[in-house]
N, C-alpha and C positions, 0 to 999 in steps of 0.2 A: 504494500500500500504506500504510494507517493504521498509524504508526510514532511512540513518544514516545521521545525520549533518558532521560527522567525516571522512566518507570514501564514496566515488563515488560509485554511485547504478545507476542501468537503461543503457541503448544504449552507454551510455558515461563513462560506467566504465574503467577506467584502461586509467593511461596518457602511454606516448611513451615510457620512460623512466622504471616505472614500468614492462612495459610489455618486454623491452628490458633483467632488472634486473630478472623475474623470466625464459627469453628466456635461457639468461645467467649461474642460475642454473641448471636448465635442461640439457644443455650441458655438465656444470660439471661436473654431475653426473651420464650422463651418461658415460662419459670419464672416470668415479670412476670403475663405477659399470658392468660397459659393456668388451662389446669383440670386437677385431680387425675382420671386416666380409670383404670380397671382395663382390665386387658389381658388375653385369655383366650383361648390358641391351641386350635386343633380340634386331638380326637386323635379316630384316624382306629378303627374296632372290626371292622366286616364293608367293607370298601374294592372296591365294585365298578369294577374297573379300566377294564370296556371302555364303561362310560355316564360316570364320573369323578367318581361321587357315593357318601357314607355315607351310607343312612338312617339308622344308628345312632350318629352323632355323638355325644361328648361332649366335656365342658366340666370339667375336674376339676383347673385350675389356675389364678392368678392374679396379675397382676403389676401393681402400681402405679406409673404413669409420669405424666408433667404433656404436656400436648397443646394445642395452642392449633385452638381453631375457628376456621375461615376464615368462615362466613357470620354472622355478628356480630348481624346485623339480624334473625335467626329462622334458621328451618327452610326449605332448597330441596323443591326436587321439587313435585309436584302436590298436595300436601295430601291433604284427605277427598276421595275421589270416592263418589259413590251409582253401586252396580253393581247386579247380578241378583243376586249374593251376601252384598249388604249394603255398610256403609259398610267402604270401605277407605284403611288410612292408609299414605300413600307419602312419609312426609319422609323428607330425605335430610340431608346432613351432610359435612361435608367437615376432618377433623382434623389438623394438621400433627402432627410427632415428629421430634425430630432424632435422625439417624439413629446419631452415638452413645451418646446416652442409651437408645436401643433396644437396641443389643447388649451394655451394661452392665447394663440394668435388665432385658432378658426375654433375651437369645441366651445371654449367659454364664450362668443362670442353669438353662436346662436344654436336654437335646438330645433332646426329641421337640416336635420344632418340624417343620411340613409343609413350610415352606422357612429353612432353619436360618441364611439369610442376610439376610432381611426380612421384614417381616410378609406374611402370606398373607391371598388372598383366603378368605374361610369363617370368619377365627378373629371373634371377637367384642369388642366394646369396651361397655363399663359405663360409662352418664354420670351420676352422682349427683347430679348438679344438678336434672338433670330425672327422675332415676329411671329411663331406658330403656337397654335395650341397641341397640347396630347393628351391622350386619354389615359387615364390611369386603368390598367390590363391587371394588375397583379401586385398587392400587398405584400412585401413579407416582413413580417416585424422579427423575424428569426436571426437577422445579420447584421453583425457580427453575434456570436453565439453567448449568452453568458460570461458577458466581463464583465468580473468580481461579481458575480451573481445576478445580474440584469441586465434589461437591454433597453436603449438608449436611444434608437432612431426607427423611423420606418422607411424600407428601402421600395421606392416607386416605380415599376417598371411598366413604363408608359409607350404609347406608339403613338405617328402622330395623326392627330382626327381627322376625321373623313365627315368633312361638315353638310349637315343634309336639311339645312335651313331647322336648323330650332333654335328657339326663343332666345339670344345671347341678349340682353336690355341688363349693365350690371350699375351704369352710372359713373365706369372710365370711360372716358372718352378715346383713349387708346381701342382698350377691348371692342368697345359697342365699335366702335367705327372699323375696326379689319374686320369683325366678323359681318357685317355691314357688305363690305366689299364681295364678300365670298355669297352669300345669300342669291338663292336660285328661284324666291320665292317671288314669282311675276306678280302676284298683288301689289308688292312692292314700289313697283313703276306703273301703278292705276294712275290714267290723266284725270285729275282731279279737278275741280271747280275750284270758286272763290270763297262757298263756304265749309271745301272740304270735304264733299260728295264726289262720289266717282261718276264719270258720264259712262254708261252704255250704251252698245250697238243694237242696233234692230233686235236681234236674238237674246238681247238684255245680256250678254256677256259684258265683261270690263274692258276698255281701251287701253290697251297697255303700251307705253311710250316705245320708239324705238330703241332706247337705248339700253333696252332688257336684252337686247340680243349681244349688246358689249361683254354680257357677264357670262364668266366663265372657270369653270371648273378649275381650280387653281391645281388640279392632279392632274390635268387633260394637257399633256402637249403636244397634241400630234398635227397641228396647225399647218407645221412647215413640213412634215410628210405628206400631208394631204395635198399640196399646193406644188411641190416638186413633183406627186404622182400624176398630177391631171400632162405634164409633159412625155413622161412616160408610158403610162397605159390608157390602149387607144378601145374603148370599150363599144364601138361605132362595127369593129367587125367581131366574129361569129368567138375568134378567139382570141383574147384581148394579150393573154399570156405567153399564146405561140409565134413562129415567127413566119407563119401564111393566113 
């Protein structure tokens, strides 16, 4: 049995104070080392219980907290891939937070929180560095393992979202306005009147401004494949691919 006379071993390692003092550095540094992230827990609207999804998600709070990124060197995950539905961007991300500058900085500060004990898979994080949002994929509060008997941060491994027009309104004006940008939702650009009424067309649908068609998929870049291909494939004869 590994035994020191000098330093507490076993169930009983690490007094209050100890455990306070490495809590302490931890924070430091990640205050040193880290980045200012927004934090912004899902609230939940039409909650279908027995599939365990909201299509109707929103986003209508926000809490600033400092987070240190573990992959240092870039972005994980498989990057761009070219599919049948265009290019798609899959980086990933992985955020550390100590775990009580999380229940100072977002638990105490309100109670509609999906897990009102740690951050939840679904809520979203804001990196202004780079200007993206990610989604938090996967908790682990497990790492680093038991030092001096407890653990000290939540490790965030997040990927980045794939925004599908839900409610982002937090009252940053950074936030609300890029996700602003990304927003596919054509209500959005309804030609409106001077008291704020939307004009419809004969069929009572909404007029929707031209400039609904500017907006676009910020994972979508196949623009200049498309535009180099109309020189290339001549779709006029029977085989667009062969060469008679």
């Amino acid at each position: 049995m590994a035994t020191n006379f000098y330093f507490q071993a076993g169930t009983n390692i690490g007094t209050t104070n100890e455990q306070r003092l490495v809590e302490d550095l931890i924070i430091e540094a990640i205050q040193i080392k880290g980045h200012d992230i927004y934090y912004m827990p899902r609230t939940s609207v039409t909650p279908d219980h027995i599939l365990g999804e909201d299509p109707m998600n929103q986003f209508t709070q926000v809490y600033p907290i400092e987070m240190y990124m573990n992959n240092v060197q870039g972005w994980e995950g498989d990057g761009e891939l070219m599919s049948k539905f265009g290019i798609q961007v899959t980086d990933n991300a992985t955020f550390v937070v100590s775990k009580r500058r999380w229940e100072d900085a977002v638990a105490m500060q309100t109670e509609d929180l999906q897990l009102p004990l740690r951050p939840a898979e679904g809520d979203l994080l804001y990196f202004p560095k780079t200007k993206a949002f990610f989604e938090i994929k996967y908790v682990n509060h497990l790492d680093p393992f038991f030092q001096i008997g407890k653990f000290y941060v939540y490790s965030l491994q997040c990927e980045l979202y794939r925004y599908s027009s839900e409610n982002i309104v937090t009252g940053v004006e950074e936030v609300d306005s890029r996700a602003a940008e990304k927003t596919q939702d054509t209500f959005a650009f309804q030609f409106l009147n001077q008291t704020g009424g939307a004009f419809l067309s004969q069929s009572g649908t909404p007029i929707i401004l031209a400039s609904s068609s500017q907006v676009e998929d910020s994972f979508d870049d196949t623009t200049p494949f498309q535009t180099q291909a109309q020189d290339i494939v001549d779709f006029s004869v029977i085989d667009p691919f062969g060469e008679f």
